[in-house]
C-alpha positions in Angstrom: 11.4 -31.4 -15.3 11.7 -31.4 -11.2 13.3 -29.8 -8.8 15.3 -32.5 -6.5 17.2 -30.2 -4.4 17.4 -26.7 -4.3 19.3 -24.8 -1.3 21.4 -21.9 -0.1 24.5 -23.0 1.5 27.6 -22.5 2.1 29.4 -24.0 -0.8 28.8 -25.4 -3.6 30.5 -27.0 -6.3 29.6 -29.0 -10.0 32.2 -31.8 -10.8 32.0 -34.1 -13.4 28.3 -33.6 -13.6 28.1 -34.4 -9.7 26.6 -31.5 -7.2 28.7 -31.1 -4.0 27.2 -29.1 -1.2 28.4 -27.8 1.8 26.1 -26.6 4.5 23.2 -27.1 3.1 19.7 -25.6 4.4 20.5 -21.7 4.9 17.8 -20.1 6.1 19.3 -17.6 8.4 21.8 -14.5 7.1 23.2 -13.0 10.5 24.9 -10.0 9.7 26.3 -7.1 12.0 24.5 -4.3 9.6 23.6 -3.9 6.5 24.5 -3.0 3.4 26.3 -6.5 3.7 27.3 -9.6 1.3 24.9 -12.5 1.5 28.2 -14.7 1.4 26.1 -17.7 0.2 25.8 -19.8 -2.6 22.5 -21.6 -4.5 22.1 -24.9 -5.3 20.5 -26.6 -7.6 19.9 -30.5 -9.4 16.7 -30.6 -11.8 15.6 -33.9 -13.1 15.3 -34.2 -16.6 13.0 -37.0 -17.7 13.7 -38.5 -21.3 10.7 -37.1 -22.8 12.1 -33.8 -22.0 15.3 -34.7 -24.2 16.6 -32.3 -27.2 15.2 -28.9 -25.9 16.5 -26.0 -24.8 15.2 -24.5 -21.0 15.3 -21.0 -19.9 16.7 -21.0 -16.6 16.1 -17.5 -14.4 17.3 -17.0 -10.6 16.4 -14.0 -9.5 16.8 -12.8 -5.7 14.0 -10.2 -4.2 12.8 -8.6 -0.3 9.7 -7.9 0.2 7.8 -4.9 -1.0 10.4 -4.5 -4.0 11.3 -5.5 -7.7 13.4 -8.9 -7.6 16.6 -8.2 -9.2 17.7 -10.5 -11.5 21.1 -12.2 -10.6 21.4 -14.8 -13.3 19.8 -16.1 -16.6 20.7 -18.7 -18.8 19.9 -21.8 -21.4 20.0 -25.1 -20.5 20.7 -27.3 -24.0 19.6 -31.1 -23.6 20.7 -33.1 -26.5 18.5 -35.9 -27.8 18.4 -38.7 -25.8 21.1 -41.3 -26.0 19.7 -45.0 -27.3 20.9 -46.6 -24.1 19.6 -44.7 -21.7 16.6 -44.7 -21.0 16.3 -43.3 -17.4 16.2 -39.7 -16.1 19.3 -37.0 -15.8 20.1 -34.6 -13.2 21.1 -31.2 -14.2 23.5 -29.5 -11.5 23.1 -25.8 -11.0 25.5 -23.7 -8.7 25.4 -19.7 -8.3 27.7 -18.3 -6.3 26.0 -15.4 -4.2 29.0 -14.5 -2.0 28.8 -10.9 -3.2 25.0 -10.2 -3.3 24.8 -7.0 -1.8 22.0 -7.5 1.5 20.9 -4.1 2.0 18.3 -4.6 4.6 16.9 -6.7 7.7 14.2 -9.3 7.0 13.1 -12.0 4.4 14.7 -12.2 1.4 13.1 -14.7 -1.5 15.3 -16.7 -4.1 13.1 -17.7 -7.1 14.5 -20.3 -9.5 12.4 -20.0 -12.9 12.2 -22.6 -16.2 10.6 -21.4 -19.0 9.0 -18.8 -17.4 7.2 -20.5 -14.7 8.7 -20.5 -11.0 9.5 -23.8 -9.7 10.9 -23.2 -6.2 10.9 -20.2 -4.0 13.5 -20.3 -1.1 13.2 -17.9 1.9 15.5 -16.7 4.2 15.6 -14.2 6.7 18.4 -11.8 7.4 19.0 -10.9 11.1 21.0 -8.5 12.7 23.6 -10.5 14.9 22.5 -9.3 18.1 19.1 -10.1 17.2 19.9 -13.6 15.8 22.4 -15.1 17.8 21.7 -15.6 21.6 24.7 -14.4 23.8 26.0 -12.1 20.8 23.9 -8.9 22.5 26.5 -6.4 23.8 28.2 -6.6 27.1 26.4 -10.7 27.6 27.8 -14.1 27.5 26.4 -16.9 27.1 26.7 -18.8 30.4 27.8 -16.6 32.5 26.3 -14.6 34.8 
């Protein structure tokens, strides 16, 4: 098994068996203060090679800061039926969590782990900013381009 993708964003969305993503590559939460909503999403495609066929995988996301216990925001099993006689070439495996309403409560990094059977397989960092801090021209009383 491989991770191919594996980003916050936007949007996401599984349709037959297809991964559509929408503003991929989030790596920056600007929020005005915090406690806030990460107002995100995680996605996923994992590669599923046919001698991995007819098993069951753990699948664990769990989202953490630093200095502090991850908390666990979603687990689940993955069921891959025997492989089909015809085919003969690897399967993706979409994966979408929407994270809309994951409670930020504080500035800094803040680590996604994806975990299969126990093991981590990707770590994703992002960093949460306070809006005047993150965004130039968004400091009170300034514009950009205008002096």
């Amino acid at each position: 098994m491989k991770v191919r993708v594996s980003t916050l964003c936007d949007a996401a969305s599984i349709r037959e068996g297809l991964l559509s993503v929408l503003g991929a590559g989030v790596n920056r939460l600007v929020r005005d203060s915090v406690p806030a909503a990460m107002l995100a999403s995680y996605a996923a495609l994992l590669e599923i090679t046919p001698d991995e066929w007819g098993r069951d995988i753990q699948v664990t996301i769990t989202v953490g800061f630093d200095y502090e216990e991850e908390t666990l925001v979603e687990r689940g099993v993955i069921s891959i039926p025997e492989q089909p006689a015809d085919l003969r070439t690897s399967v993706m495996i979409p994966i979408v969590l929407d994270l809309s309403q994951f409670v930020l409560h504080q500035f800094g990094p803040v680590r996604l782990n994806l975990t299969v059977d126990g093991q981590v397989v990707d770590t994703l960092t992002a960093e949460v900013v306070e809006s005047a801090v993150g965004i130039p021209g968004t400091e009170p009383n300034t514009r950009v381009g205008v002096q």
